[in-house]
C-alpha positions in Angstrom: 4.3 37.6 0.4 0.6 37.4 0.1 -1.4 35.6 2.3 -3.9 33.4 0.0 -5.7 31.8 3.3 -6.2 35.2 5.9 -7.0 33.7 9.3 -10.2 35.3 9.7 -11.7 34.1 6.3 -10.3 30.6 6.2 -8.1 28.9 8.4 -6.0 26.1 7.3 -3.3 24.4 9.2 -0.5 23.6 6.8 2.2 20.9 8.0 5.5 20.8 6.4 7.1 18.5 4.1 9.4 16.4 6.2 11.9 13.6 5.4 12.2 10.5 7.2 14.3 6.6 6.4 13.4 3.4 6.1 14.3 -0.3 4.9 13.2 -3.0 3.2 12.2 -6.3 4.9 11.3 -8.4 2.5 9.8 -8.2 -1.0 7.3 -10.3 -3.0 5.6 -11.0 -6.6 2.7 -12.3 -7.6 2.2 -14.9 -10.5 0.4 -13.3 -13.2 -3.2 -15.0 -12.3 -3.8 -14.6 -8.9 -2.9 -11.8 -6.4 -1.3 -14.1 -3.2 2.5 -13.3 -3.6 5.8 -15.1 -2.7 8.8 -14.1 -1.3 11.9 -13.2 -3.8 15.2 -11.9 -3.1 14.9 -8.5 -5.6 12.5 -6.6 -7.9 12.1 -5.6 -11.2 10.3 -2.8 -11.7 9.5 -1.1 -14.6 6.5 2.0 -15.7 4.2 -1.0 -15.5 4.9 -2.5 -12.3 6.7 -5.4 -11.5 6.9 -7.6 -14.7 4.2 -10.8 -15.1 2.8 -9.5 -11.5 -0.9 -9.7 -10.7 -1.2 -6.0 -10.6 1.2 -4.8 -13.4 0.0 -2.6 -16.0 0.2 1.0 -16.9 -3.6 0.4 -16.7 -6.3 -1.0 -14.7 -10.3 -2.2 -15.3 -12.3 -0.7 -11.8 -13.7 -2.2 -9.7 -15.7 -1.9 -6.7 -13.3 0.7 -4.9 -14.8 3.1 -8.0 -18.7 3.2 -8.2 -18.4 6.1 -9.8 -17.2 4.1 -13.1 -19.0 1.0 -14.6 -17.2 -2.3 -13.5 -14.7 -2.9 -15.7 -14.0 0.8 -16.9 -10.0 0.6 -18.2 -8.5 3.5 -16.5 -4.9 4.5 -14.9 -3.2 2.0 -12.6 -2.2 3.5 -8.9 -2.7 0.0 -7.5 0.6 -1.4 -9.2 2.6 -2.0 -5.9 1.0 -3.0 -2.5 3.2 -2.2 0.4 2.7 -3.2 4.2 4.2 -3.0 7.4 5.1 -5.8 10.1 3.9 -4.3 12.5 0.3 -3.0 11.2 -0.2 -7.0 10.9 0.5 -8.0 13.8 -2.2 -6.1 15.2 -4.7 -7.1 12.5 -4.1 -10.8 13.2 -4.7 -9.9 17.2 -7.9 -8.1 16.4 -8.8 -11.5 14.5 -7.5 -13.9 16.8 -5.2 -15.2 14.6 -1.1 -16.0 15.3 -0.1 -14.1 11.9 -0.7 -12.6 9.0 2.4 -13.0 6.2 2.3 -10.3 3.7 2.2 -13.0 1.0 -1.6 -13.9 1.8 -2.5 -10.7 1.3 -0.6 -10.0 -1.8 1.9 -7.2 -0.8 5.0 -6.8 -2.6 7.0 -4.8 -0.2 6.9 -5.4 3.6 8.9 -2.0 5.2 10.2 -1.3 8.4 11.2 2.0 10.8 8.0 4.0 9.2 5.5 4.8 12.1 2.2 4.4 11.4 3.1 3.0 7.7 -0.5 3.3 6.4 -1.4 6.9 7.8 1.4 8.1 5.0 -0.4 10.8 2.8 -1.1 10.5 -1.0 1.8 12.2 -2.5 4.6 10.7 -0.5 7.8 9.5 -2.3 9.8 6.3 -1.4 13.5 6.7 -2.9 15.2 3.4 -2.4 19.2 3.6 -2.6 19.4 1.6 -5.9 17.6 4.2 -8.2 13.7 3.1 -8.0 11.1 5.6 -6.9 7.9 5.1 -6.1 4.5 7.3 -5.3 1.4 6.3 -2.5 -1.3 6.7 -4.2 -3.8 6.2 -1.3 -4.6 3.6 1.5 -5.0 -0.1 0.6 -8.7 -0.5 1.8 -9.1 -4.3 2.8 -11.5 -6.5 1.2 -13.1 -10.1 1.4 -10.9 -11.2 -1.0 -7.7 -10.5 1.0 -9.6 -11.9 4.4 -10.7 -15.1 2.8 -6.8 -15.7 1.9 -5.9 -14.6 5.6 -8.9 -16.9 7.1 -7.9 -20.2 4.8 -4.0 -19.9 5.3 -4.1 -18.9 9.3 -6.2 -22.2 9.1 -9.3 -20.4 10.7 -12.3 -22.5 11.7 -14.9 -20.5 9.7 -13.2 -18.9 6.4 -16.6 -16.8 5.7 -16.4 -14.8 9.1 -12.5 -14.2 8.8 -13.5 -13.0 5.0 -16.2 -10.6 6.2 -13.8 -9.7 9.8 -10.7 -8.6 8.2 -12.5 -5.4 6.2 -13.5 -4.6 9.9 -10.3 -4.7 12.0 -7.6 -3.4 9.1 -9.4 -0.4 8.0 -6.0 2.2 8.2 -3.8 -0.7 8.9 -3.6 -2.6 5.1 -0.8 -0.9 4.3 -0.6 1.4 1.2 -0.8 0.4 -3.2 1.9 2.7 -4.6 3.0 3.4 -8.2 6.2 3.1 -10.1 7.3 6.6 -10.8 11.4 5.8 -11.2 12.0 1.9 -12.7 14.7 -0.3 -11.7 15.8 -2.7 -9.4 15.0 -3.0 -5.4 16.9 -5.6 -3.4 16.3 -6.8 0.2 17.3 -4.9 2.7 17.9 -1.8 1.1 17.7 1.6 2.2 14.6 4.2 1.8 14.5 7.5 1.6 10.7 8.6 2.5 9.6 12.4 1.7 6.5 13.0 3.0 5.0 15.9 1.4 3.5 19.0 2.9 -0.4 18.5 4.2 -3.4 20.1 4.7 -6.9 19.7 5.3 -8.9 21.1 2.8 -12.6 23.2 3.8 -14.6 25.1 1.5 
């Protein structure tokens, strides 16, 4: 086989796709005008999303996560599921001196559990949960001010400004991940994942 990267000319380290399993903890929707979620027992997903949520739609208007658009530009919507991990909050909310952070104040839709290092999982990977539904990470949910004021004003926090402006600082790589539906249907509490984690590399010119 020929080798398109030759050692000598340009050396890339290429790690293999692996598979690994997970579960679902809890899941959550948001009412159609504001982003906070609450708890439900199943969800309904369809091309769009999860139906009447915050962040359904097929499509999007940017914001300020793409400068390279003018606000407002409609374009394609990766940002239709946030998902987070337990235990990624936990530390969060010790970096802000806080008891807890619940998912719902930060408007995830699918807490997870058994995944390592939940937000470290590359673009590309693919959750397959037992009852049909597929979803695709689009990237790393960068935290915002918008999420920390909700943290700040729920946790009850003295000064809601300086938890608003903390929480970008001490959850970068820990928010969790926004996903996209890729295969609708229905995802229940405490089902079973399927995680393939595609194969990686760092790209160099």
């Amino acid at each position: 086989m020929l080798d398109l990267f030759p050692e000598a000319e340009n050396p890339v380290e290429i790690i293999p796709a692996r598979k690994l399993a997970a579960q679902v903890t809890a899941l959550y929707v948001a009412a159609s005008d504001h982003f906070e979620t609450r708890s439900v027992d199943e969800l309904l997903l369809g091309f769009s999303g999860i139906d009447g949520d915050f962040h359904a739609g097929m499509t999007r208007r940017s914001g300020g996560r793409e400068p390279w658009y003018p606000r407002g530009t409609e374009m394609r919507n990766e940002r239709q599921l946030s998902v987070v991990a337990a235990d990624e909050l936990a530390i969060v909310a010790g970096r802000m001196g806080i008891a807890e952070i619940r998912p719902e104040w930060i408007g995830a839709n699918l807490l997870i559990e058994g995944l390592p290092h939940l937000s470290m999982l590359p673009s590309g990977t693919l959750l397959f949960f037992k009852g049909g539904v597929t979803i695709k990470v689009d990237a790393q949910n960068g935290p915002c001010r918008i999420a920390g004021r909700s943290v700040a004003e729920n946790a009850g926090m003295a000064d809601h400004e300086t938890g608003a402006l903390l929480f970008p600082k001490v959850a970068k790589r820990l928010r969790g991940l926004v996903a996209w539906v890729e295969k609708p249907g229905r995802i229940t509490t405490g089902e079973e994942i399927s995680v393939r984690v595609p194969e990686q590399w760092i790209y160099r010119a």
